[in-house]
Each structure stands twice: as C-alpha cells, then as structure tokens.
VOVEXKOL-910446 format. One record per residue (C-alpha): x, y negated, z negated; residue in one letter. Coordinates in steps of 0.5 Angstrom, whole numbers, plus 2048, in hexadecimal, padded with zeros to 3 digits. Layout:
XYZA;...
This chain:
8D971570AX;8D8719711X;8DB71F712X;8DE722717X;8DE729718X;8E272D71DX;8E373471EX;8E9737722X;8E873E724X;8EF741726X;8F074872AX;8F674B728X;8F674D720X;8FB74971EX;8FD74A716X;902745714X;90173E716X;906738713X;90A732715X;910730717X;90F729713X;90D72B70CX;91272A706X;90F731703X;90C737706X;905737704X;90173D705X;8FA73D705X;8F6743704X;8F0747709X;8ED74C709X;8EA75270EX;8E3751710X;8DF757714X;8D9753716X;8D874E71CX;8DB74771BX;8D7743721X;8DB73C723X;8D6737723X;8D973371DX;8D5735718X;8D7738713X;8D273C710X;8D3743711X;8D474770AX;8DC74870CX;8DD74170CX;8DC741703X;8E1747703X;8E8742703X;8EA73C6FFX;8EA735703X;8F1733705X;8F172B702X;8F972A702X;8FB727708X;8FF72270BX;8FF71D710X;90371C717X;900715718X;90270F715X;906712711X;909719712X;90971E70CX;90571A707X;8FF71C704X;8F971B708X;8F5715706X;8ED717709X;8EB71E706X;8EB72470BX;8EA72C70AX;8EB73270DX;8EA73970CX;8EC73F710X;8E9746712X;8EB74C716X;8E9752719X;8EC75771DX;8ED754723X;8EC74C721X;8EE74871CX;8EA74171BX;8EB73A718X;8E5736714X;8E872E714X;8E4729711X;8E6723711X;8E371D70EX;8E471570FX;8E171070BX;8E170A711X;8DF710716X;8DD70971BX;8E570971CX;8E671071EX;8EA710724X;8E871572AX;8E9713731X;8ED719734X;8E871E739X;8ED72173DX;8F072873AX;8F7729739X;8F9721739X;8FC71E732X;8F771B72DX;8FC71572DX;8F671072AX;8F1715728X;8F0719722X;8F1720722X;8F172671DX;8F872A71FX;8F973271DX;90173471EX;90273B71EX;90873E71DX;90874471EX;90F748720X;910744719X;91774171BX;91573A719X;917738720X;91173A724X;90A73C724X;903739728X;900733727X;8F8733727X;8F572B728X;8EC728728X;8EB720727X;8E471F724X;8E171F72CX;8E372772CX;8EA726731X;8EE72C731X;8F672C732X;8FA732730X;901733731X;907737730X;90D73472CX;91473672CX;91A733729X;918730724X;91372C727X;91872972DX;91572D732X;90D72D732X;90A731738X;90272F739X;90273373FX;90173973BX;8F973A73AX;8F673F735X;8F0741735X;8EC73E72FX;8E573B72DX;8E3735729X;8DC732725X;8DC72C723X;
C-alpha cells in the first residue's frame, strides 16, 4: 500500500476548523508545541507523537457525505504563530491516483487532492480554503456565502511538503 503523505504549513494561527457539509459537528483535539516543525512532509519531529490521528473523514467525490473508502489520517499542531496539518493518505491501486494539475490556484476537477476549509469567524457561511493534489499544486481560496462565492484571487502565503 503507498503512502502519500503531505504536510500543510498555514501562516495565520487559526484555532477552529469545520465544514459546511457535515451532518454533526466534529472536533478533533491538538495541542501547542514550542518546538520547530519543518515542512518537508515528514513528520518525525517528537510534537508530531503528541495529538491523536483524525480517522473519521468524509468524502466529497463520488459520493458526498459518505464515509471515506481508502484510509487517511491527519494530525494537527500549533504554535504561537502557525498552525500545521500532517495528512497521510493511503490508497490500495496507487497506479490509479490522478494528478495532472501544475498550475496554482486552477480546480483540481480530475485529480486527487487533500482539502483543508477553515471556518474561522465560525459563522458556518464562510472561511479559507487550503488545497495540494499528490504533484504538491497549491490552490487556496476565500469562501463567502455559503460557498456560492469562491475568490481564488486572494493568495496566502503558506508552504507544503510532500
């Protein structure tokens, strides 16, 4: 079985993450860390050992809401300034991964990605979207009104490892 493993790095320390499409909110518990976490998409550093793995996810594609059907885990740690995302996803046919987007900030319509939404006024209607498929393309968004409104025009500045 391969392992994909990507690590996001956001700038901004942002505590409360959730998603318009669940049925129940879910909390996932993290802790703060004082020492360094370097993005290369390893995730090795002692903090990592500190958080439970997020197991429970949903999928978005085929079917929306479902339970996920290949596993994938994530762990979560902050600091003072950053908060970071340790995603591994697993696949049992990883000659059928798609990934063909190069280009920043373009939809990911064909290839498979690992999404982060983080609803951070925690109104439910809006929040930051962070994207990676498996070749380490970058898409970020602001989302507004519910996701009707998505403006890929606004660029954070945050880093990947994959």
């Amino acid at each position: 079985m391969k392992t994909l493993q990507f690590v996001l790095f956001v700038v901004a320390l942002l505590l409360y993450a959730g998603s318009a499409h669940a049925q129940s909110q879910k909390t996932a518990r993290t802790v703060s860390v004082d020492g360094a976490i370097k993005v290369d998409g390893l995730l090795d550093e002692p903090a990592w050992n500190q958080v439970p793995v997020i197991t429970e996810l949903l999928q978005r594609d085929p079917n929306e809401g479902e339970g996920a059907t290949e596993q994938t885990e994530i762990k979560i740690v902050y600091t003072k300034r950053s908060i970071f995302f340790g995603i591994r996803c697993y696949d049992s046919e990883p000659s059928r991964i798609l990934a063909t987007e190069l280009r920043r900030d373009n939809d990911f319509l064909n290839d498979d990605a690992v999404s982060i939404l983080l609803d951070t006024l925690h109104d439910r209607r809006s929040g930051c979207i962070f994207r990676i498929n498996p070749l380490g393309t970058e898409y970020d968004a602001l989302v507004t009104d519910e996701g009707r409104i998505t403006d890929v025009n606004w660029d954070e500045s945050w880093n990947t490892g994959r």
